[in-house]
Z-matrix of the N, CA and C atoms (Angstrom, degrees):
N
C 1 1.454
C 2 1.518 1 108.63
N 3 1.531 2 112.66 1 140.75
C 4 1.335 3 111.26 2 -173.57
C 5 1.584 4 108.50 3 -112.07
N 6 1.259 5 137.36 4 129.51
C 7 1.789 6 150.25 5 174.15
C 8 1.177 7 90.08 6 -52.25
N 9 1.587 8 124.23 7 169.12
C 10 1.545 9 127.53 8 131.45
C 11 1.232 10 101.76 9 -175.84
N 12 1.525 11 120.08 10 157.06
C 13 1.159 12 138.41 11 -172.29
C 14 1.604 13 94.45 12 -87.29
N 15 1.253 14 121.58 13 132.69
C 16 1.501 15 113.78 14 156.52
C 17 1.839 16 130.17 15 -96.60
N 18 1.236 17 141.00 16 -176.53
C 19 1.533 18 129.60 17 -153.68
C 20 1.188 19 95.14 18 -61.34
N 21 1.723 20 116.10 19 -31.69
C 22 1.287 21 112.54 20 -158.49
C 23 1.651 22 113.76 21 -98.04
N 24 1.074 23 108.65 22 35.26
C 25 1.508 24 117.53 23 -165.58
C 26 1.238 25 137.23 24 44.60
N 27 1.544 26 102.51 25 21.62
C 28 1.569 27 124.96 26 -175.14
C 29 1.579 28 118.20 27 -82.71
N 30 1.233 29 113.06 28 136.66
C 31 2.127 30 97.76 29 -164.42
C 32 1.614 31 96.45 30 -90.71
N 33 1.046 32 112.41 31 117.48
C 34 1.710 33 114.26 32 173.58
C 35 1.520 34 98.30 33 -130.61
N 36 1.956 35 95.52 34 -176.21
C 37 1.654 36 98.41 35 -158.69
C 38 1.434 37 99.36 36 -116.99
N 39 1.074 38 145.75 37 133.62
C 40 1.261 39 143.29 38 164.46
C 41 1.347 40 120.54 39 -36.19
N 42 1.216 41 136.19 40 139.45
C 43 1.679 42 146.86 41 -133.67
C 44 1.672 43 83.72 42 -87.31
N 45 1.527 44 136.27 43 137.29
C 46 1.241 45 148.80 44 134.13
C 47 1.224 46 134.74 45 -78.66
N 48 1.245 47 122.92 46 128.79
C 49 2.045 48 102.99 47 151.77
C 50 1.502 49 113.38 48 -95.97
N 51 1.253 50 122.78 49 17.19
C 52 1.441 51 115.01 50 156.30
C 53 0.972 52 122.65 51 -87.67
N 54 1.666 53 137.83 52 109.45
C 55 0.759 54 155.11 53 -162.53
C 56 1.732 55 122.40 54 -62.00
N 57 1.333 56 123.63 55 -6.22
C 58 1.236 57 122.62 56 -153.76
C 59 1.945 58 79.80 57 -125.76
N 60 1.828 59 109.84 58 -41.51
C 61 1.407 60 89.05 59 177.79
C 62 1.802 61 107.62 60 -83.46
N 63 1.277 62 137.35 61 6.05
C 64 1.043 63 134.08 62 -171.03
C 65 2.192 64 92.75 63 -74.77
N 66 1.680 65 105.59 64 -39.22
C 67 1.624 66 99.36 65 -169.15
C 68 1.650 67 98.35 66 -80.21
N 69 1.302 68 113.43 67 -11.17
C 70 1.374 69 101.45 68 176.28
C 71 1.021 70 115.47 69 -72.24
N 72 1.385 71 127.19 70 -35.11
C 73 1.449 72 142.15 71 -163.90
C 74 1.598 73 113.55 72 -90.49
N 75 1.447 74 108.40 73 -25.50
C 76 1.461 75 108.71 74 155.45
C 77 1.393 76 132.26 75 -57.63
N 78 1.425 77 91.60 76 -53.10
C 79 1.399 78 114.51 77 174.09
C 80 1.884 79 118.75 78 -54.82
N 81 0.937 80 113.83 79 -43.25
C 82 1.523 81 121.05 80 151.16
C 83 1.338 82 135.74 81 -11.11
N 84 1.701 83 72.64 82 -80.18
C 85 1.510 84 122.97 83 -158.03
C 86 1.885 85 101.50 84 -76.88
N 87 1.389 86 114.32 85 -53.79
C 88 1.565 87 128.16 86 169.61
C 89 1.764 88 130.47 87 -77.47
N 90 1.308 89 92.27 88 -28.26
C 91 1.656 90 101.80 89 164.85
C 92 1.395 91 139.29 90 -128.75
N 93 1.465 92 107.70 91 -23.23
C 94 1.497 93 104.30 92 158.28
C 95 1.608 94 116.58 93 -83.08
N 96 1.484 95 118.58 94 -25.44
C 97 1.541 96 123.16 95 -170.08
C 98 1.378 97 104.75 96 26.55
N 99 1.439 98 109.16 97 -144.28
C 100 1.413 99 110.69 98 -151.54
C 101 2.091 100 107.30 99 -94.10
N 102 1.102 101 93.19 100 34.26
C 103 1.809 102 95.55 101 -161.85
C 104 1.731 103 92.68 102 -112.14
N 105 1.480 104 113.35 103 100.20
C 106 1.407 105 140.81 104 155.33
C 107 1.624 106 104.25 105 -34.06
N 108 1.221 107 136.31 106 -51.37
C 109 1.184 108 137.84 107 177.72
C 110 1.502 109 114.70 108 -44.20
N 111 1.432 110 107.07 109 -44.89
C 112 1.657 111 118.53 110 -168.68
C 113 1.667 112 96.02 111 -72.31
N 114 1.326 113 103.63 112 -45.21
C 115 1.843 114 97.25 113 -175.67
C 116 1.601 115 106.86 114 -52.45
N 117 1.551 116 104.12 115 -89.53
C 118 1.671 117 110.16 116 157.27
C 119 1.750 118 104.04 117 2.75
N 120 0.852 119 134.52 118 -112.36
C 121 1.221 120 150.60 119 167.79
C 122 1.451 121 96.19 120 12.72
N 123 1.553 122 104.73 121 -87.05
C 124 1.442 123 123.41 122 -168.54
C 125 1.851 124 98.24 123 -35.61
N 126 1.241 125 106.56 124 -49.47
C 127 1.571 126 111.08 125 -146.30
C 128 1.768 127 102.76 126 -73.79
N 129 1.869 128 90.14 127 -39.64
C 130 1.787 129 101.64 128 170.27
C 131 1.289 130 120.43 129 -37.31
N 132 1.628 131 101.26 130 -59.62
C 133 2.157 132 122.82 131 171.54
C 134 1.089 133 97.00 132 -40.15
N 135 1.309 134 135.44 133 -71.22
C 136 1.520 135 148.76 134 -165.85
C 137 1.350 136 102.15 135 -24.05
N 138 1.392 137 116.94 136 -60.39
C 139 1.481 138 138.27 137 -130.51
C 140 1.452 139 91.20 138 -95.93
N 141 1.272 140 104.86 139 -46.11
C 142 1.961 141 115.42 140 -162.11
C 143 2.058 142 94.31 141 -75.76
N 144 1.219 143 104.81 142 -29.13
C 145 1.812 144 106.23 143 -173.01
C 146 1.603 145 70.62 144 -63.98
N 147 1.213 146 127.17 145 -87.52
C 148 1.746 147 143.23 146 -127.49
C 149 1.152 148 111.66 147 -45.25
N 150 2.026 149 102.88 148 -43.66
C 151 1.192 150 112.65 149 -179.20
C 152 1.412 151 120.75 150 -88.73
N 153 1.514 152 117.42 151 29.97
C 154 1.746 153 111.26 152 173.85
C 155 1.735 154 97.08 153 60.52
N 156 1.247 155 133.80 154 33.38
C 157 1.452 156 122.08 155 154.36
C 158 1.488 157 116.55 156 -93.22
N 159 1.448 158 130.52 157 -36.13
C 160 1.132 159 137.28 158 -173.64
C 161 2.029 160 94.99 159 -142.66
N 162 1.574 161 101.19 160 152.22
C 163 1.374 162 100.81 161 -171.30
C 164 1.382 163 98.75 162 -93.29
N 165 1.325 164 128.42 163 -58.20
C 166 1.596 165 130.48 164 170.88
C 167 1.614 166 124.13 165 -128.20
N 168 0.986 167 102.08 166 -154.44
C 169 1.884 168 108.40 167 -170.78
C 170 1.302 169 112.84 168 171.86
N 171 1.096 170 108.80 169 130.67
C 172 1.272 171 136.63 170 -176.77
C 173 1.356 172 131.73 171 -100.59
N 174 1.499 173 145.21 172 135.04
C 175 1.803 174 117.21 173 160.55
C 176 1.242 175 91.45 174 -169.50
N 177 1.471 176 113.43 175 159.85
C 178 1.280 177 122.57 176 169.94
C 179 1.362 178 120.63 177 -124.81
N 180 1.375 179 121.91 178 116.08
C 181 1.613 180 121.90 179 -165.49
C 182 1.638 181 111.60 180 -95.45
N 183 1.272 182 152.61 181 -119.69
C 184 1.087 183 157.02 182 -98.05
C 185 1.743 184 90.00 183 -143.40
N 186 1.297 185 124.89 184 -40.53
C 187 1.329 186 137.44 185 -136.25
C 188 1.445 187 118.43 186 -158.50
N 189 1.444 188 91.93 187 -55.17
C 190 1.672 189 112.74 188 -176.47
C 191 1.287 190 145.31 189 -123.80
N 192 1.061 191 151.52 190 169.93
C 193 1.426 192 141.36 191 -164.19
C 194 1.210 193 107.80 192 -127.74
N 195 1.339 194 122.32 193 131.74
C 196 1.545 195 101.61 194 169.66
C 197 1.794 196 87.73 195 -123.39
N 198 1.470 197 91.14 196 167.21
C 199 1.454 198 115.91 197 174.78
C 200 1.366 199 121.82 198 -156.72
N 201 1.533 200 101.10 199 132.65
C 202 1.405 201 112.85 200 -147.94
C 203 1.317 202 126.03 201 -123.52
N 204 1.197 203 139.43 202 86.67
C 205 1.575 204 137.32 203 -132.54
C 206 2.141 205 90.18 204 -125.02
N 207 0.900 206 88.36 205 174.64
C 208 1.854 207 107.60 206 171.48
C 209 1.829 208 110.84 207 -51.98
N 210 1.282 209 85.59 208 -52.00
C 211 1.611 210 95.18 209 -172.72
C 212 1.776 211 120.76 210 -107.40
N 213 1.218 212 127.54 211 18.90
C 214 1.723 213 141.54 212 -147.41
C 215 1.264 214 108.02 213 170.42
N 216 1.487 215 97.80 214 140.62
C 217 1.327 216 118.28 215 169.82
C 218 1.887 217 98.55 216 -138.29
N 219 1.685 218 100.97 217 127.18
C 220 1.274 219 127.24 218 175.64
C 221 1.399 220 97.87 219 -99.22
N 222 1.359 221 103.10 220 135.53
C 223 1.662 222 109.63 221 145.42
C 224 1.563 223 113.98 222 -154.75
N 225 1.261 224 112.90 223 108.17
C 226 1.565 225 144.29 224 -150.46
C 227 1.669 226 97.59 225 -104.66
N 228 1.524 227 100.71 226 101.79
C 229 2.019 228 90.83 227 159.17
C 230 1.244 229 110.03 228 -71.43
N 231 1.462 230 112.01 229 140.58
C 232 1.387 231 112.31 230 173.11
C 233 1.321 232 120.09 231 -89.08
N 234 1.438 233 110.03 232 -1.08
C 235 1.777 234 110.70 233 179.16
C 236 1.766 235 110.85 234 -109.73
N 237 1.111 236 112.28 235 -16.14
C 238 1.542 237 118.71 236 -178.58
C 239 1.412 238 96.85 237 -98.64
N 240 1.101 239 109.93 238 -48.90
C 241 1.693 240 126.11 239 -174.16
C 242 2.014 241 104.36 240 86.01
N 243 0.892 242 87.57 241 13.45
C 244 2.182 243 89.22 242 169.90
C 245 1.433 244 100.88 243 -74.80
N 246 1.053 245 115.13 244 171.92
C 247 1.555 246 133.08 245 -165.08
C 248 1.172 247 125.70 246 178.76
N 249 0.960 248 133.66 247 114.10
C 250 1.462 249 145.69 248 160.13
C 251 1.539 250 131.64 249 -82.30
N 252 1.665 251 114.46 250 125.12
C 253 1.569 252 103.16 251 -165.12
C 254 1.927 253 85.23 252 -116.49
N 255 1.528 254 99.22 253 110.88
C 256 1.884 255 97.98 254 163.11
C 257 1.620 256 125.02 255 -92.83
N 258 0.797 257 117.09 256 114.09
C 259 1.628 258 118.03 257 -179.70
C 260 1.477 259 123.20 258 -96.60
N 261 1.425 260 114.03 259 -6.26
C 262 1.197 261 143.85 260 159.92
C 263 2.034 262 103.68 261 -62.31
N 264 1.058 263 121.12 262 57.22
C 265 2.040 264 105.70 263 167.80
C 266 0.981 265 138.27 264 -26.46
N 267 1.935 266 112.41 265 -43.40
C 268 0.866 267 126.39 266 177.07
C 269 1.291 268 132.03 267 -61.91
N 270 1.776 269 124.54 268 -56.10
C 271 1.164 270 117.60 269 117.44
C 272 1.366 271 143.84 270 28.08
N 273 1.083 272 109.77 271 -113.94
C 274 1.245 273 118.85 272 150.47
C 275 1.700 274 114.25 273 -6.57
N 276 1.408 275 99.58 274 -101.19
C 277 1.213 276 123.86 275 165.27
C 278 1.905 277 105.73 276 -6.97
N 279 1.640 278 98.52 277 -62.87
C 280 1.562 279 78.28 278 -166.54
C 281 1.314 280 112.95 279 -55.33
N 282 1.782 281 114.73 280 -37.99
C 283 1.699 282 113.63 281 -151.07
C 284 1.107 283 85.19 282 -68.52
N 285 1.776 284 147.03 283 -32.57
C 286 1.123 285 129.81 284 178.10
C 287 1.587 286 127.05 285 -53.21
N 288 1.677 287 120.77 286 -26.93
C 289 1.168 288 119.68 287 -176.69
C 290 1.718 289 96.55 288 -100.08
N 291 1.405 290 149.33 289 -28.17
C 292 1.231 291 141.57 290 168.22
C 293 1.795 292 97.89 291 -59.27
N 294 1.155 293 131.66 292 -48.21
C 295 1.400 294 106.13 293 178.96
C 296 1.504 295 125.26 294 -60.82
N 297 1.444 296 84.69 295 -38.69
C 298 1.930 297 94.89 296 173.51
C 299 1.258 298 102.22 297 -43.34
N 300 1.676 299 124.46 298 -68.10
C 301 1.412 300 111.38 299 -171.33
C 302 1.459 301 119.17 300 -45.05
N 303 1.437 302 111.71 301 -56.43
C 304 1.683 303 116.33 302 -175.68
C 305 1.899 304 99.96 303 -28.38
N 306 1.412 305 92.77 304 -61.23
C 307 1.733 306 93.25 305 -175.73
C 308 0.953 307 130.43 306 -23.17
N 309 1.420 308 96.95 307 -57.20
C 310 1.778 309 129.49 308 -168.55
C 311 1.850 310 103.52 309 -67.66
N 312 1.527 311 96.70 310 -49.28
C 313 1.825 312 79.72 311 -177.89
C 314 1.696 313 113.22 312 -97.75
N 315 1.554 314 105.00 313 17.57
C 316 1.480 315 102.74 314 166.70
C 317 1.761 316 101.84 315 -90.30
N 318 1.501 317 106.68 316 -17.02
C 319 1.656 318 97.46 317 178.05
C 320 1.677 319 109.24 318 -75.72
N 321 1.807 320 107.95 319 -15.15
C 322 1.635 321 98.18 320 -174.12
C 323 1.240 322 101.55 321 -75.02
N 324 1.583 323 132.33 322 -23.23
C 325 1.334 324 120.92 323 -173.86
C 326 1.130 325 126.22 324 -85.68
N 327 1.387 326 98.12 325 2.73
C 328 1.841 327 108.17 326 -151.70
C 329 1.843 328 100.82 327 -93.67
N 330 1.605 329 106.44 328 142.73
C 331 1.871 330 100.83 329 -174.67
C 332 1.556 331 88.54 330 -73.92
């Protein structure tokens, strides 16, 4: 999956025909957008499932649902109804910290 800033300084994902990164990239793109908090967040859950603090977590943002267990990560559009289940964390995890950056240097450009 590829980051990118668009003209309008908006963080979106480069167009797929894989279908499983197309809901990832929605999901991004429609509910985390450009708000560092939501990543953070996401990555915090991550950490608190992994580490035996909380068993799962749930939420539904803009579009989509994710759901978040020990072993899986769901993220379910609720208007297309496609879905993707990653069991890979790591994964995950990264596109979560490559968007973070996008964030971060869409705030250096930003007035």
């Amino acid at each position: 999956m590829e980051f990118f800033l668009d003209k309008d300084n908006y963080c979106c994902v480069k167009n797929t025909a894989n279908p499983d990164e197309q809901v990832i990239g929605d999901f991004f793109e429609g509910d985390i957008q450009g708000f560092d908090y939501y990543v953070n967040f996401l990555i915090d859950i991550i950490d608190q499932i992994k580490n035996d603090e909380i068993e799962n977590w749930q939420g539904t943002g803009n579009a989509h649902t994710i759901s978040i267990t020990k072993d899986k990560i769901n993220i379910f559009n609720e208007f297309t109804e496609m879905e993707v289940t990653i069991y890979d964390f790591g994964y995950f995890l990264s596109l979560l910290y490559q968007w973070k950056k996008l964030i971060e240097s869409r705030k250096e450009v930003s007035i």
